[in-house]
C-alpha atoms as an extended CHARMM CRD file, in Angstrom:
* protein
*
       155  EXT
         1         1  UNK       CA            -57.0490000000        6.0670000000       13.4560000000  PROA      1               0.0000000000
         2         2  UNK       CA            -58.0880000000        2.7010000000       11.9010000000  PROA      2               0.0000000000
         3         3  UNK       CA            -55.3210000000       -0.1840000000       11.3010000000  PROA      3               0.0000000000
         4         4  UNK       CA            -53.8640000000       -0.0780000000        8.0910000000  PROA      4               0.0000000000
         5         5  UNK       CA            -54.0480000000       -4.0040000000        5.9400000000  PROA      5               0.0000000000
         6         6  UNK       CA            -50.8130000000       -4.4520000000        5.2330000000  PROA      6               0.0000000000
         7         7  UNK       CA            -49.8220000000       -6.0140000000        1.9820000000  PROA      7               0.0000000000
         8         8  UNK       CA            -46.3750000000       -6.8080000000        1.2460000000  PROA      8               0.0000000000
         9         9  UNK       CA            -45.2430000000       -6.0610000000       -2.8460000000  PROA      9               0.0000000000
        10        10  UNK       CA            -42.8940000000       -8.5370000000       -4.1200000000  PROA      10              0.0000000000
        11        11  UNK       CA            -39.8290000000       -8.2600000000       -7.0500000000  PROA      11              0.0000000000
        12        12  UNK       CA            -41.8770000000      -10.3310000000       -9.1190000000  PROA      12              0.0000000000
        13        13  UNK       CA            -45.3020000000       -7.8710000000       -8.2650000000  PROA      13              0.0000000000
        14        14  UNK       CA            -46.8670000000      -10.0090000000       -6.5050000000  PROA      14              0.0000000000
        15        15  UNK       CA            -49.2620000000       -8.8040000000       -3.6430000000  PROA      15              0.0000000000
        16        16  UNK       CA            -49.3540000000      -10.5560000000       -0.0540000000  PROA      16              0.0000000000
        17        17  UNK       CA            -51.9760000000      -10.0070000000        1.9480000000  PROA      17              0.0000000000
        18        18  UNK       CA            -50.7400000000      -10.6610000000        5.6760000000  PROA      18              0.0000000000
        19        19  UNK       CA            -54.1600000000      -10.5530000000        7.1250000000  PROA      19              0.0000000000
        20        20  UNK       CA            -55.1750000000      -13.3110000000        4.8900000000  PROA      20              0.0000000000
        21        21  UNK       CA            -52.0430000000      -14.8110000000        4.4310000000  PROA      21              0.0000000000
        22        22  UNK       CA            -52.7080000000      -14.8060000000        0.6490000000  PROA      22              0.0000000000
        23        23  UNK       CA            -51.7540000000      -13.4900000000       -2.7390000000  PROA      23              0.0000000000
        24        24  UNK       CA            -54.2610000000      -10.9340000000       -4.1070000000  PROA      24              0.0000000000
        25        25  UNK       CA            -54.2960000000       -9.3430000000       -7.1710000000  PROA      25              0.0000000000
        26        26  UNK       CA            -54.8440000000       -5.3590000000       -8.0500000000  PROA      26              0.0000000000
        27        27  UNK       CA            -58.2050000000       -6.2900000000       -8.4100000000  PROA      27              0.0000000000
        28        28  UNK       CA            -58.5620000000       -7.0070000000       -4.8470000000  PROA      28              0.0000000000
        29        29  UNK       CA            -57.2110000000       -3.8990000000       -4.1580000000  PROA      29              0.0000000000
        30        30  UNK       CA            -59.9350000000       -2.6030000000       -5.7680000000  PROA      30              0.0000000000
        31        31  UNK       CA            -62.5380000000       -3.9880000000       -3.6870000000  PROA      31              0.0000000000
        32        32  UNK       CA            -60.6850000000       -3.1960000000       -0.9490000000  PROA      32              0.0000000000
        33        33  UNK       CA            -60.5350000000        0.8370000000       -1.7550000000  PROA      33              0.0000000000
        34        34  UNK       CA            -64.4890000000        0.4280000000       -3.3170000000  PROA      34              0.0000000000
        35        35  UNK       CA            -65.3510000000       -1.3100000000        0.6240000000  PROA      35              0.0000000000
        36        36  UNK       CA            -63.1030000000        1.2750000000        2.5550000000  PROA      36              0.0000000000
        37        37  UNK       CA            -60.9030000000       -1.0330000000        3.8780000000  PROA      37              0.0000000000
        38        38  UNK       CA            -57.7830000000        0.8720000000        4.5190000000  PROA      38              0.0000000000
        39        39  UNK       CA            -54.1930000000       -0.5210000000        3.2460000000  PROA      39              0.0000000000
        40        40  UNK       CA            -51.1540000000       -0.0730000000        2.8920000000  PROA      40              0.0000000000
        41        41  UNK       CA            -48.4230000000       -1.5580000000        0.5340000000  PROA      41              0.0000000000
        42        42  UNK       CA            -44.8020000000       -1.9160000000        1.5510000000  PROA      42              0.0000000000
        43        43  UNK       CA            -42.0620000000       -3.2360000000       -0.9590000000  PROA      43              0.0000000000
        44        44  UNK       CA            -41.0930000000       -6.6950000000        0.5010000000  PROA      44              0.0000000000
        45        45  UNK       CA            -37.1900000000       -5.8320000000        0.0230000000  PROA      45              0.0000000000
        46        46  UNK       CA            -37.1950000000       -2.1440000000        0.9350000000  PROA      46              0.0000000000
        47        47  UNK       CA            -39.9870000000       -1.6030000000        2.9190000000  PROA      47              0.0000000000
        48        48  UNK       CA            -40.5390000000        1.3200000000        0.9140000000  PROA      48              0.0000000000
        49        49  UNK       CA            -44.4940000000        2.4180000000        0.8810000000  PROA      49              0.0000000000
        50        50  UNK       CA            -45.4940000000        2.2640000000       -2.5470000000  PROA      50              0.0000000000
        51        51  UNK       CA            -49.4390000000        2.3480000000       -1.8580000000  PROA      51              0.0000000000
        52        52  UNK       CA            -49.5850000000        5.5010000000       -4.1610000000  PROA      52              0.0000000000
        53        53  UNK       CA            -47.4050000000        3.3090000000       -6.6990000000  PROA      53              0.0000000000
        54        54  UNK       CA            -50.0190000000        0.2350000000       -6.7590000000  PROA      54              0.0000000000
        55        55  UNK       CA            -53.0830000000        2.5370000000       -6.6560000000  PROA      55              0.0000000000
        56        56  UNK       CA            -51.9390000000        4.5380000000       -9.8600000000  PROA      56              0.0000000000
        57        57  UNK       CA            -51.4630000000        0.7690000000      -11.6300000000  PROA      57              0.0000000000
        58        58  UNK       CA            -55.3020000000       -0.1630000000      -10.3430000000  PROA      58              0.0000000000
        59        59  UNK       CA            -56.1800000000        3.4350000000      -11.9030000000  PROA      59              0.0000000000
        60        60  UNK       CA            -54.3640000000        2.2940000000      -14.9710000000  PROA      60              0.0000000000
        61        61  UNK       CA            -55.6730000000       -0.7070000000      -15.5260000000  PROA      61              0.0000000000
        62        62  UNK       CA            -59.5940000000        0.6570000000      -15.1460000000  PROA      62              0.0000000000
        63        63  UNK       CA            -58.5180000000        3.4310000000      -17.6220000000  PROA      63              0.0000000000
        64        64  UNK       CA            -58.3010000000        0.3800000000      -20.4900000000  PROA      64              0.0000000000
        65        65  UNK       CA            -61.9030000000        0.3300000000      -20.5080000000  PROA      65              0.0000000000
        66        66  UNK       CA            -63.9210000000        3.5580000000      -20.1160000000  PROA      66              0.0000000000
        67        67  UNK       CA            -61.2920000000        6.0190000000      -19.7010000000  PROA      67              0.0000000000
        68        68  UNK       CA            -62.5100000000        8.1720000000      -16.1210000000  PROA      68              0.0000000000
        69        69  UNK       CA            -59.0060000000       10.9530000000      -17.5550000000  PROA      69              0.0000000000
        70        70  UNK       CA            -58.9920000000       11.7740000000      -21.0180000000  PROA      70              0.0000000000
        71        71  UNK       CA            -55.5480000000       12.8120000000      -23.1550000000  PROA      71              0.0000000000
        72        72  UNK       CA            -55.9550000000       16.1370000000      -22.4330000000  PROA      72              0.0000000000
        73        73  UNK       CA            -56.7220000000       15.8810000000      -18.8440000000  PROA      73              0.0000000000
        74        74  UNK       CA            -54.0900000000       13.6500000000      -18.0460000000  PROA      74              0.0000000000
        75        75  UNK       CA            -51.3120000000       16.4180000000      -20.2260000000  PROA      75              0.0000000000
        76        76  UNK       CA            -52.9910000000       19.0010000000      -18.1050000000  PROA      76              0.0000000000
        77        77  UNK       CA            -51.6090000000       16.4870000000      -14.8160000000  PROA      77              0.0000000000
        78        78  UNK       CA            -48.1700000000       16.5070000000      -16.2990000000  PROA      78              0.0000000000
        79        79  UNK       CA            -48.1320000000       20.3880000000      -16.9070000000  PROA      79              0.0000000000
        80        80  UNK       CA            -48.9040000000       20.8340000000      -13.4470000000  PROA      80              0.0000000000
        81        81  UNK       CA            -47.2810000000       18.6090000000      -12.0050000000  PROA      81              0.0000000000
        82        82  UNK       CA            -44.1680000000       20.5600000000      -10.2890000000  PROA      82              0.0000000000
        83        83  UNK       CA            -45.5340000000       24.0860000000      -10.8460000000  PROA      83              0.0000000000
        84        84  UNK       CA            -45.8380000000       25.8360000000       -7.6270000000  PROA      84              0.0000000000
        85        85  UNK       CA            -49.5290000000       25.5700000000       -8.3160000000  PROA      85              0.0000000000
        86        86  UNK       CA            -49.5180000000       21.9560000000       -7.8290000000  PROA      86              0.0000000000
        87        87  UNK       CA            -50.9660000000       21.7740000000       -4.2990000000  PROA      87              0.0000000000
        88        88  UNK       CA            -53.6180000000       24.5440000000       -4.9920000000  PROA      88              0.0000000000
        89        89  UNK       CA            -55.0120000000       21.6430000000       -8.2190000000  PROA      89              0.0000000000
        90        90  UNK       CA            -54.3550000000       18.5680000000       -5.8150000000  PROA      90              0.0000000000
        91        91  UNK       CA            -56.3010000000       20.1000000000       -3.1800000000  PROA      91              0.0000000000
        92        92  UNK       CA            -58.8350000000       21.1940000000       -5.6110000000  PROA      92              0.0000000000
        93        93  UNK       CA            -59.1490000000       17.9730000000       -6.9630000000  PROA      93              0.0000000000
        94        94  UNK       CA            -59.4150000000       16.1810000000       -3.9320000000  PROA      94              0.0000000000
        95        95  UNK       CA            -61.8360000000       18.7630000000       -2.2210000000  PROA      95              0.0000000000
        96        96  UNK       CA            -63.8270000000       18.0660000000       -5.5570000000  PROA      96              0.0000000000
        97        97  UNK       CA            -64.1230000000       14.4820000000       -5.4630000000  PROA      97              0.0000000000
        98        98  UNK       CA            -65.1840000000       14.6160000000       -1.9010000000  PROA      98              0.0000000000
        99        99  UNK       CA            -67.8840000000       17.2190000000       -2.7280000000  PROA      99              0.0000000000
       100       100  UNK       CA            -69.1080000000       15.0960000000       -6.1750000000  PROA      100             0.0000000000
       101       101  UNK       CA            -69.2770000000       11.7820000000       -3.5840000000  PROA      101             0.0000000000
       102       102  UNK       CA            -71.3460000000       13.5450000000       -0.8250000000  PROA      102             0.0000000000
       103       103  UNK       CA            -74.1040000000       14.9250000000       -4.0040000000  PROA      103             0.0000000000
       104       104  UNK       CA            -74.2150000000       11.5880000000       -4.8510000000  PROA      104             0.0000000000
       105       105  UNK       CA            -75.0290000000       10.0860000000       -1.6840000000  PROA      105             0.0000000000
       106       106  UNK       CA            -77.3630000000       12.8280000000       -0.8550000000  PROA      106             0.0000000000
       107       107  UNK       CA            -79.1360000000       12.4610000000       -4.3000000000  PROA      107             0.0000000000
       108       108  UNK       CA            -79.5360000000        8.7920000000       -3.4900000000  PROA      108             0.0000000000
       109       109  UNK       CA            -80.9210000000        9.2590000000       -0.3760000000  PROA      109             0.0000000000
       110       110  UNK       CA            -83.3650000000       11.9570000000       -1.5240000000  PROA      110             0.0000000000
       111       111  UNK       CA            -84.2780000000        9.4010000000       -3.8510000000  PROA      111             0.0000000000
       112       112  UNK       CA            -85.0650000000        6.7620000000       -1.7330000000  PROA      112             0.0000000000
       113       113  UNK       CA            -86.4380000000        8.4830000000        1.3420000000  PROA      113             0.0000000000
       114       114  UNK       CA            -88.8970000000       11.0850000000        0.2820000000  PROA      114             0.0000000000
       115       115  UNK       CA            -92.6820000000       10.9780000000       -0.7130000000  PROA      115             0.0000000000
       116       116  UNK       CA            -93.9600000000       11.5160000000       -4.0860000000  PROA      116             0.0000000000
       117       117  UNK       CA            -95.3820000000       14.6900000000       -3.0110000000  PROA      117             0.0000000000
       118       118  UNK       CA            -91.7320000000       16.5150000000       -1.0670000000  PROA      118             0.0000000000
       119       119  UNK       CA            -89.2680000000       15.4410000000       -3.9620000000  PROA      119             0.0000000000
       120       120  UNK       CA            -89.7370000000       18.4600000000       -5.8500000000  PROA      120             0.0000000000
       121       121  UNK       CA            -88.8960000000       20.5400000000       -3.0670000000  PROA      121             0.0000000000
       122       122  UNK       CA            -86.2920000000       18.1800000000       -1.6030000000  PROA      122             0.0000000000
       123       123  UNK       CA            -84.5160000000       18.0220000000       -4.5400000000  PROA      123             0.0000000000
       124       124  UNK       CA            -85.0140000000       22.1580000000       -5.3980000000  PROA      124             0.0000000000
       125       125  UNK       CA            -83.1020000000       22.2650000000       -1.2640000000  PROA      125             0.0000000000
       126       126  UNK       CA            -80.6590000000       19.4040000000       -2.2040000000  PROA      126             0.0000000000
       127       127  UNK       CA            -79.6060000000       21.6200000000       -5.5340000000  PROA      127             0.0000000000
       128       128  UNK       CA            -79.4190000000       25.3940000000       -3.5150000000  PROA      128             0.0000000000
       129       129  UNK       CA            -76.8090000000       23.1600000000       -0.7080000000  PROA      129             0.0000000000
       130       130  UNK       CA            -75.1380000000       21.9460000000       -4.0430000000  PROA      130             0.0000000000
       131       131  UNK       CA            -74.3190000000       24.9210000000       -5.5220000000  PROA      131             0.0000000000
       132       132  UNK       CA            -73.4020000000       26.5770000000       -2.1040000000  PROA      132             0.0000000000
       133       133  UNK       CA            -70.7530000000       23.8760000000       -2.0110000000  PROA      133             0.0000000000
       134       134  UNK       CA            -69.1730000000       24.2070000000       -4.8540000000  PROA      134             0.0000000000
       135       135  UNK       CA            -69.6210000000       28.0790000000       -4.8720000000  PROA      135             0.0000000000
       136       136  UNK       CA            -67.7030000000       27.3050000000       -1.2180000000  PROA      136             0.0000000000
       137       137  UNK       CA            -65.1730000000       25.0820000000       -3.2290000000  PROA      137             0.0000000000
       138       138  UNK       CA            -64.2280000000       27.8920000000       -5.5500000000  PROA      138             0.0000000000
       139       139  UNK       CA            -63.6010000000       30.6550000000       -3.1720000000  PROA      139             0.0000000000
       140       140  UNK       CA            -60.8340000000       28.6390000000       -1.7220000000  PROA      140             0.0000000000
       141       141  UNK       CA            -59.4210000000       25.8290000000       -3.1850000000  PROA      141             0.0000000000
       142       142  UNK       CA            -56.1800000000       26.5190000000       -2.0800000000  PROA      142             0.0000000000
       143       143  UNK       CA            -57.1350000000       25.6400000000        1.1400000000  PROA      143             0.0000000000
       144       144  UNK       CA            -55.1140000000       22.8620000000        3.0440000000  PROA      144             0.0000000000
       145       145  UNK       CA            -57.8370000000       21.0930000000        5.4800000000  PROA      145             0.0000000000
       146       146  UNK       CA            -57.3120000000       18.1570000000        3.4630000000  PROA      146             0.0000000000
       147       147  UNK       CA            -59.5830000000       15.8150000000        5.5790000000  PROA      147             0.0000000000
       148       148  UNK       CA            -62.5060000000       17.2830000000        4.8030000000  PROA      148             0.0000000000
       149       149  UNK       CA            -64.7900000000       18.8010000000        2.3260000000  PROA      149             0.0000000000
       150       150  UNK       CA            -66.5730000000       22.0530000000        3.0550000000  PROA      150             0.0000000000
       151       151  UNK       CA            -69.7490000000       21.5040000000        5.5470000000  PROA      151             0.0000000000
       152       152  UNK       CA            -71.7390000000       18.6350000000        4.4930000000  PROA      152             0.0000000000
       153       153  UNK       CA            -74.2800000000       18.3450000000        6.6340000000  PROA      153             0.0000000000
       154       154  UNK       CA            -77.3120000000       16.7090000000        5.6860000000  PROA      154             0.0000000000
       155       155  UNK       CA            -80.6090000000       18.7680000000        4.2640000000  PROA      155             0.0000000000
Protein backbone atom coordinates (compact mmCIF):
# COMPACT_ATOMS: atom_id res chain seq x y z
CA UNK A 1 0.00 0.00 0.00
CA UNK A 2 1.43 3.46 -0.91
CA UNK A 3 2.43 6.06 2.01
CA UNK A 4 -0.18 8.27 2.88
CA UNK A 5 1.04 12.58 2.76
CA UNK A 6 0.21 13.52 5.86
CA UNK A 7 -1.20 16.94 6.44
CA UNK A 8 -1.86 18.16 9.77
CA UNK A 9 -5.46 20.51 10.09
CA UNK A 10 -5.13 23.27 12.45
CA UNK A 11 -7.98 25.22 14.91
CA UNK A 12 -7.60 28.06 12.78
CA UNK A 13 -8.00 25.56 9.30
CA UNK A 14 -4.99 25.82 8.31
CA UNK A 15 -3.33 22.87 6.33
CA UNK A 16 0.40 21.64 7.05
CA UNK A 17 1.95 19.75 4.77
CA UNK A 18 4.76 17.68 6.69
CA UNK A 19 6.39 16.46 3.58
CA UNK A 20 6.92 19.95 2.51
CA UNK A 21 7.00 21.48 5.66
CA UNK A 22 4.48 24.07 4.36
CA UNK A 23 1.02 25.51 4.56
CA UNK A 24 -1.19 24.52 1.59
CA UNK A 25 -4.42 25.50 0.85
CA UNK A 26 -7.65 23.22 -0.28
CA UNK A 27 -6.59 24.01 -3.53
CA UNK A 28 -3.54 22.04 -3.18
CA UNK A 29 -5.46 19.38 -2.09
CA UNK A 30 -6.92 19.45 -5.17
CA UNK A 31 -3.99 18.90 -7.21
CA UNK A 32 -2.99 16.51 -5.01
CA UNK A 33 -6.35 14.17 -5.45
CA UNK A 34 -6.37 15.39 -9.55
CA UNK A 35 -2.25 13.87 -9.52
CA UNK A 36 -3.12 10.76 -7.27
CA UNK A 37 -1.06 11.59 -4.63
CA UNK A 38 -2.54 9.90 -1.68
CA UNK A 39 -3.20 11.93 1.77
CA UNK A 40 -4.36 11.98 4.63
CA UNK A 41 -5.55 14.79 7.06
CA UNK A 42 -5.32 14.49 10.82
CA UNK A 43 -6.72 17.29 13.22
CA UNK A 44 -3.52 18.81 14.80
CA UNK A 45 -5.23 18.68 18.44
CA UNK A 46 -7.12 15.39 18.19
CA UNK A 47 -5.54 13.51 15.74
CA UNK A 48 -8.84 12.78 14.53
CA UNK A 49 -8.82 11.85 10.53
CA UNK A 50 -10.91 14.30 8.97
CA UNK A 51 -9.69 13.60 5.22
CA UNK A 52 -13.44 12.92 4.33
CA UNK A 53 -14.15 16.35 6.27
CA UNK A 54 -11.56 18.50 4.04
CA UNK A 55 -12.45 16.65 0.81
CA UNK A 56 -16.29 17.47 1.15
CA UNK A 57 -15.04 21.43 1.73
CA UNK A 58 -12.73 21.06 -1.70
CA UNK A 59 -16.11 19.51 -3.23
CA UNK A 60 -17.84 22.54 -1.85
CA UNK A 61 -15.91 25.03 -2.90
CA UNK A 62 -15.79 23.62 -6.82
CA UNK A 63 -19.64 23.39 -6.50
CA UNK A 64 -19.60 27.58 -6.44
CA UNK A 65 -18.85 27.48 -9.97
CA UNK A 66 -20.38 24.81 -12.23
CA UNK A 67 -22.31 22.86 -9.86
CA UNK A 68 -21.04 18.77 -10.68
CA UNK A 69 -24.65 17.91 -7.80
CA UNK A 70 -27.64 19.72 -8.48
CA UNK A 71 -30.54 20.60 -5.59
CA UNK A 72 -32.23 17.69 -6.23
CA UNK A 73 -29.39 15.35 -6.34
CA UNK A 74 -27.83 16.51 -3.38
CA UNK A 75 -31.81 16.14 -1.34
CA UNK A 76 -31.76 12.75 -2.91
CA UNK A 77 -28.02 12.33 -0.71
CA UNK A 78 -29.76 13.48 2.40
CA UNK A 79 -32.85 11.11 1.90
CA UNK A 80 -30.58 8.36 1.69
CA UNK A 81 -28.38 9.03 3.78
CA UNK A 82 -29.14 6.56 6.90
CA UNK A 83 -31.67 4.35 5.08
CA UNK A 84 -30.56 0.85 5.14
CA UNK A 85 -30.12 1.37 1.44
CA UNK A 86 -27.30 3.63 1.94
CA UNK A 87 -24.41 1.26 1.15
CA UNK A 88 -26.26 -0.36 -1.88
CA UNK A 89 -26.25 3.91 -3.47
CA UNK A 90 -22.60 4.48 -2.07
CA UNK A 91 -21.41 1.47 -3.70
CA UNK A 92 -23.35 2.27 -6.72
CA UNK A 93 -22.03 5.51 -6.90
CA UNK A 94 -18.62 4.69 -6.44
CA UNK A 95 -18.71 1.54 -8.80
CA UNK A 96 -20.17 4.28 -11.25
CA UNK A 97 -17.58 6.78 -11.12
CA UNK A 98 -14.97 4.17 -11.56
CA UNK A 99 -16.79 2.76 -14.63
CA UNK A 100 -17.50 6.63 -16.19
CA UNK A 101 -13.38 7.21 -15.54
CA UNK A 102 -12.24 3.95 -17.29
CA UNK A 103 -14.86 5.05 -20.69
CA UNK A 104 -13.14 8.03 -20.57
CA UNK A 105 -9.73 6.88 -20.65
CA UNK A 106 -10.56 4.24 -23.10
CA UNK A 107 -12.36 6.82 -25.39
CA UNK A 108 -9.20 8.88 -25.23
CA UNK A 109 -7.07 6.33 -26.10
CA UNK A 110 -9.23 5.09 -28.99
CA UNK A 111 -8.92 8.50 -30.00
CA UNK A 112 -5.47 8.90 -30.12
CA UNK A 113 -4.22 5.47 -31.12
CA UNK A 114 -6.25 4.24 -34.00
CA UNK A 115 -6.12 4.85 -37.86
CA UNK A 116 -8.59 6.75 -39.76
CA UNK A 117 -9.73 3.67 -41.32
CA UNK A 118 -10.35 1.15 -37.61
CA UNK A 119 -12.14 4.03 -35.58
CA UNK A 120 -15.43 3.15 -36.70
CA UNK A 121 -15.08 -0.24 -35.63
CA UNK A 122 -12.96 0.55 -32.56
CA UNK A 123 -15.26 2.77 -31.31
CA UNK A 124 -18.60 0.37 -32.41
CA UNK A 125 -16.17 -2.50 -29.84
CA UNK A 126 -15.35 0.31 -27.29
CA UNK A 127 -19.41 1.07 -27.08
CA UNK A 128 -20.63 -3.04 -26.97
CA UNK A 129 -17.66 -3.27 -23.68
CA UNK A 130 -19.49 -0.02 -22.49
CA UNK A 131 -22.73 -1.10 -22.27
CA UNK A 132 -21.66 -4.63 -20.97
CA UNK A 133 -20.28 -2.64 -18.06
CA UNK A 134 -22.81 -0.84 -17.04
CA UNK A 135 -25.39 -3.63 -17.91
CA UNK A 136 -22.69 -5.53 -15.32
CA UNK A 137 -23.08 -2.44 -12.94
CA UNK A 138 -26.82 -2.81 -12.73
CA UNK A 139 -27.17 -6.42 -12.01
CA UNK A 140 -25.33 -5.87 -8.83
CA UNK A 141 -24.72 -2.77 -7.39
CA UNK A 142 -25.07 -3.90 -4.10
CA UNK A 143 -22.02 -5.54 -4.38
CA UNK A 144 -19.19 -4.78 -1.77
CA UNK A 145 -15.72 -5.31 -3.82
CA UNK A 146 -15.23 -1.78 -3.32
CA UNK A 147 -11.68 -1.65 -4.92
CA UNK A 148 -12.65 -2.29 -8.08
CA UNK A 149 -14.96 -1.76 -10.91
CA UNK A 150 -16.32 -4.67 -12.89
CA UNK A 151 -13.56 -6.13 -15.51
CA UNK A 152 -11.93 -3.42 -17.32
CA UNK A 153 -9.73 -4.80 -19.41
CA UNK A 154 -8.66 -3.09 -22.35
CA UNK A 155 -10.40 -3.71 -26.06
Amino acid sequence: MSKHRLIKKYPNRRLYDTELSAYITLDDLKQYVIDFIPIKIIDNNTEEDVTRACLIQVILELETGVPLFSQETLEQMIRVHGNPMQTVVKNFLEKSLHVFIEQQKNFQNLTEETPKEDYFASLTKLTAKNMALWQELWKNPSATDETSPPNNSKI
